[in-house]
N, C-alpha and C positions, 0 to 999 in steps of 0.2 A: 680680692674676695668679692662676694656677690651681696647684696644687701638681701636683707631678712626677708621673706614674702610677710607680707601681712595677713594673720590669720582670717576666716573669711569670717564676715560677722564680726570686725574690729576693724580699729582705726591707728591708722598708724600716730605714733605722737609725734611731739613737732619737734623740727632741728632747729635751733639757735646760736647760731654763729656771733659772736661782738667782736667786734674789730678792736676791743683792748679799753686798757684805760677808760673804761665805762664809773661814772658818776657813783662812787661809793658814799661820798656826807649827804648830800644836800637833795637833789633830787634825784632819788634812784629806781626811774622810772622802768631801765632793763631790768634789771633784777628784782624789782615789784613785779614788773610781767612776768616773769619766768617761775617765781612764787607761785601767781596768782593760776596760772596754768596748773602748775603742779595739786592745788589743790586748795592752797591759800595757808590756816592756820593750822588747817590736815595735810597740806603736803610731809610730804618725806624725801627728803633730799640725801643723795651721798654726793659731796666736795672732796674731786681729785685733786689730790695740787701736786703729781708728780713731776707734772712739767717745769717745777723750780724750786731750785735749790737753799730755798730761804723756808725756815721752819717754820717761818711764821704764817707763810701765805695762806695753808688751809681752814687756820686757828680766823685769823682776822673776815673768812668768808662764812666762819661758822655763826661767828661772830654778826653781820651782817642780818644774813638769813632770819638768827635769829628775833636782830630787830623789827625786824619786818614780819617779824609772826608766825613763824615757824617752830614751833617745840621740837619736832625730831628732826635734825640734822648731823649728819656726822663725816668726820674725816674719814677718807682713805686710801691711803699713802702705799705706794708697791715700792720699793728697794731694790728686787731681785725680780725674775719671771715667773718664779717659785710662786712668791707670793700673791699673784695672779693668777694661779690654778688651784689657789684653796677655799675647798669646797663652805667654808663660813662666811667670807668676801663675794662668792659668787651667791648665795642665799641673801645676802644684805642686797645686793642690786636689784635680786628677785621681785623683791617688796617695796623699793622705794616708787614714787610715784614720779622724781626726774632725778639726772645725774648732772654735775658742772663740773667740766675742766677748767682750771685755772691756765691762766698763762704761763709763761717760761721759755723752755727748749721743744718743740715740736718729736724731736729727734728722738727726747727720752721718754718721751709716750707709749713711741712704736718699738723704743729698744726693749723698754718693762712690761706692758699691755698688747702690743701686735701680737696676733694670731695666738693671746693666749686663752681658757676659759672666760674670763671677765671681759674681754673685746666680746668674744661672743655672744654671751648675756643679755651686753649692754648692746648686741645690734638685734636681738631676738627681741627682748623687754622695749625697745624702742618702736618697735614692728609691731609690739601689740596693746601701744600705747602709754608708754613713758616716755616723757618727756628730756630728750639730752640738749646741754650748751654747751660752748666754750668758749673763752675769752680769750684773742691775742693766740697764742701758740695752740690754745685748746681749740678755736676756732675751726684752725688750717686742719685739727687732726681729725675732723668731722665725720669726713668726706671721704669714696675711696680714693680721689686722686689729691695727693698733698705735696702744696709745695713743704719741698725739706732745709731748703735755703736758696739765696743766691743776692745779686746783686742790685744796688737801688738806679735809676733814672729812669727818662720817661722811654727810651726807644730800645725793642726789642733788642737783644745783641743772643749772636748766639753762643751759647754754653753761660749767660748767665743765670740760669736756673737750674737746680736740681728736686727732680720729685720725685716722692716715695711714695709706697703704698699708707694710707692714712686708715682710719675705724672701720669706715666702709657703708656709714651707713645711708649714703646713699653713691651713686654716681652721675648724677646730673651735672655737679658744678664741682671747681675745683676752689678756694677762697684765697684772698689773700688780707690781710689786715696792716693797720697802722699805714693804711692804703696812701692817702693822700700827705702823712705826715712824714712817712718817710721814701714817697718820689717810687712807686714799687708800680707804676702802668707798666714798663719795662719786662719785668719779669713775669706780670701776671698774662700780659701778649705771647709773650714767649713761650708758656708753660700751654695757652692756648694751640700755638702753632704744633705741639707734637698730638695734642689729642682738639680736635675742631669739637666734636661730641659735644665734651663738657662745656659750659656756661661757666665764665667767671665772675668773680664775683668779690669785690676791692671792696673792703669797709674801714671806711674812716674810724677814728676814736670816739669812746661815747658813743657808737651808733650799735646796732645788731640788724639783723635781719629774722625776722620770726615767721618761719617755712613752715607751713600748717599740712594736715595730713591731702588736701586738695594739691600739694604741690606749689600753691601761690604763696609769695614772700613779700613780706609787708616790713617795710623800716621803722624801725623807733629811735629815736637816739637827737645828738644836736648834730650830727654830721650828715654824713650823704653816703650813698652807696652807688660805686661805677659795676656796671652789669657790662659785661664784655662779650659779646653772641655772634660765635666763629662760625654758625649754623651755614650759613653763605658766602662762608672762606671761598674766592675765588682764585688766588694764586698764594703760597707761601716759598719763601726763597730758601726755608731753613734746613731741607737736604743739601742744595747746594754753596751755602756759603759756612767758612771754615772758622773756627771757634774765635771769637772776639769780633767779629763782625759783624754791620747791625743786618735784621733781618727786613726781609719787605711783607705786606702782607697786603693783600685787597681783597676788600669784602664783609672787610667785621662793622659789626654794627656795635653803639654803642646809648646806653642809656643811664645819664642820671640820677638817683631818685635821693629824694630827701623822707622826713618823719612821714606816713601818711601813705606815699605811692606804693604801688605796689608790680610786682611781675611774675608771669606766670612761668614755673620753670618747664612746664609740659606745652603749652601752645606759643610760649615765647615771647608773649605778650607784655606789654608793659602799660602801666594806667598810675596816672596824675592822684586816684583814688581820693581818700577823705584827708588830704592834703592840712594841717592843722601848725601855727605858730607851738615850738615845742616849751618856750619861754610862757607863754602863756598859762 
């Protein structure tokens, strides 16, 4: 699917992808940003947590939110597809001012939410400025291209990736998370090689990336973010070599960023930015 046009005379809101396991007791600086966007002690939040199967997860982020100052927060859980096309759940996204995906299964987002009512909503209401995140699984389903699984090390192989169609709300980058903890350069090369287009995008733990409606994506977090930029792919071997074997690629470029740097998804840029100790 195509992402939402932005109405003219609006601004699109921002995508916030976390790479997972983000900092819930003690200093919880993503999700104080992700508040503080929304609105602050006037945001209005709706927390998905279909992506996982623990009853608790949505309850413990409502929970959260509303430490940090939020009065209206609320759960909401889809079971079926049904329950994604009714017309009371699609008026609740209407109005909130951002939405968060929790983590889990990526897979059970697009099985319950893809291509139903409420995916739409939430890619129109993001287009004319709400604010969406996700953490870990919620992250990956951002995006139109999503990885759906596959396998951990550092070098490409081919057929270790599988990708599916993801929210869609945009198509610039594809993400991958719990990047560096669980060894995934591998896959997120890999999933590069069948579409050069997208821009990857590896997020460590405790990290996020916060993609403003300019396109430019600014890190916060204690980890780092590997930007993977297939824009000047000059050879890939991944037509020609046969599934389990590793692939070649020349030409990707690649950039680091920690809390502070930032990269522009639209001229490709990357910059050192307001670079800050996150301990501090």
């Amino acid at each position: 699917m195509c992402p939402s046009k932005v109405p003219e005379g609006e601004e699109r809101g921002w995508i916030i992808p976390i790479g997972g396991a983000e900092e819930k007791e003690n200093d919880r600086a993503i999700l104080a940003r992700f508040v503080e966007l929304c609105g602050g002690k006037n945001a209005d939040i709706v927390v998905i947590p279909t992506a996982s199967k623990l009853r608790s997860t949505g309850p413990r982020y409502v929970e959260i939110f509303r430490e940090l100052g939020v009065a209206d927060v609320d759960v909401m859980d889809f079971d079926t597809r049904r329950d994604a096309d009714e017309p009371g759940r699609v008026a609740r996204i209407e109005r909130a001012s951002g939405v968060f995906f929790t983590g889990g299964n990526q897979l059970r987002l697009t099985t319950f939410i893809g291509g139903t009512a409420v995916a739409k909503t939430i890619r129109i209401c993001n287009a004319s400025g709400m604010h969406v995140a996700g953490t870990s699984a919620g992250a990956s389903f951002l995006s139109e291209h999503m990885i759906a699984f596959g396998e951990e090390g550092p070098t490409p192989i081919a057929g270790m990736v599988r990708l599916a169609p993801g929210l869609g709300l945009t198509n610039r980058f594809v993400i991958d998370q719990h990047f560096r903890q669980r060894d995934r350069l591998g896959r997120l090369t890999a999933a590069l090689a069948f579409n050069p287009f997208a821009i990857g995008i590896g997020l460590d733990e405790d990290t996020a990336a916060f993609i403003g409606p300019d396109n430019t994506l600014e890190v916060l977090g204690s980890g780092g973010v590997t930007v993977v930029d297939a824009a000047g792919l000059e050879f890939s071997s991944m037509a020609q070599v046969s599934e389990g074997q590793p692939v070649c690629l020349l030409g990707l470029r690649f950039h680091i960023l920690v809390a502070g740097a930032t990269f522009n998804l639209h001229t490709r840029q990357a910059s050192a930015g307001r670079l800050y100790d996150p301990n501090e």
